[in-house]
N, C-alpha and C positions, 0 to 999 in steps of 0.2 A: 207639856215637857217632852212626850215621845216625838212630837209632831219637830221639834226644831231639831232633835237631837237627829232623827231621818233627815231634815232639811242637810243640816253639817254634813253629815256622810254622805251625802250625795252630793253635794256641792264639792266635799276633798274628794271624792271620785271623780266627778269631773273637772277640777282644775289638774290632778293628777295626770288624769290621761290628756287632756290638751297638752301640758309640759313635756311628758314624759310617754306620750304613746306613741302609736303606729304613724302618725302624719305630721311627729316631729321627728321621727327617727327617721320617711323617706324624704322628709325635708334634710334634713340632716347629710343623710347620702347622696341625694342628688347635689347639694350645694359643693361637695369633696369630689363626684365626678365634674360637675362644671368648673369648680378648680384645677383638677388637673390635665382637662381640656383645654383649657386658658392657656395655665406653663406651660404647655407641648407648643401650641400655636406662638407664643411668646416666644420661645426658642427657635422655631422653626422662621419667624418674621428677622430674629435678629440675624440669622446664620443668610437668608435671603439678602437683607440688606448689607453687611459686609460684602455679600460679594457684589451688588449695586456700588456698594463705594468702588472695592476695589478695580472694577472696570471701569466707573467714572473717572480715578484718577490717572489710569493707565491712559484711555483715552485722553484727558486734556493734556499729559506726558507729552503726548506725539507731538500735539500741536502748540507748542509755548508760546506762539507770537500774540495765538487769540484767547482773548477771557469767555 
C-alpha cells in the first residue's frame, strides 16, 4: 500500500512539474517573445510594402500608354 501511494506522489510531482514548471514557463516566454518579434516584423513588412505600392503606382502613372 506505502509502495503505490509513493508511486502517486511522485507520479503528481512529476506530471506537475512537466505542466507547470521551469520548461513550460521558458516555453511559455520564449513563445510571447517569438510573438511579438513576429508583429513588429509584420508591421515593419506591411509599412515596406505600402510604400513598394506606392512607388509602383506612381511609376506606372508616368507612363499610361504601357501595361
Amino acid at each position: 500500500m506505502f509502495c503505490w501511494a509513493l508511486i502517486v506522489v511522485v507520479g503528481a510531482i512529476y506530471f506537475g512539474n512537466m505542466l507547470f514548471g521551469q520548461y513550460s514557463l521558458d516555453t511559455l516566454l520564449s513563445l510571447e517573445a517569438t510573438k511579438e518579434d513576429l508583429t513588429n516584423q509584420i508591421s515593419l513588412l506591411k509599412k515596406q510594402n505600402a510604400k513598394a505600392q506606392k512607388d509602383y503606382f506612381e511609376l506606372k502613372g508616368l507612363y499610361p500608354n504601357e501595361n
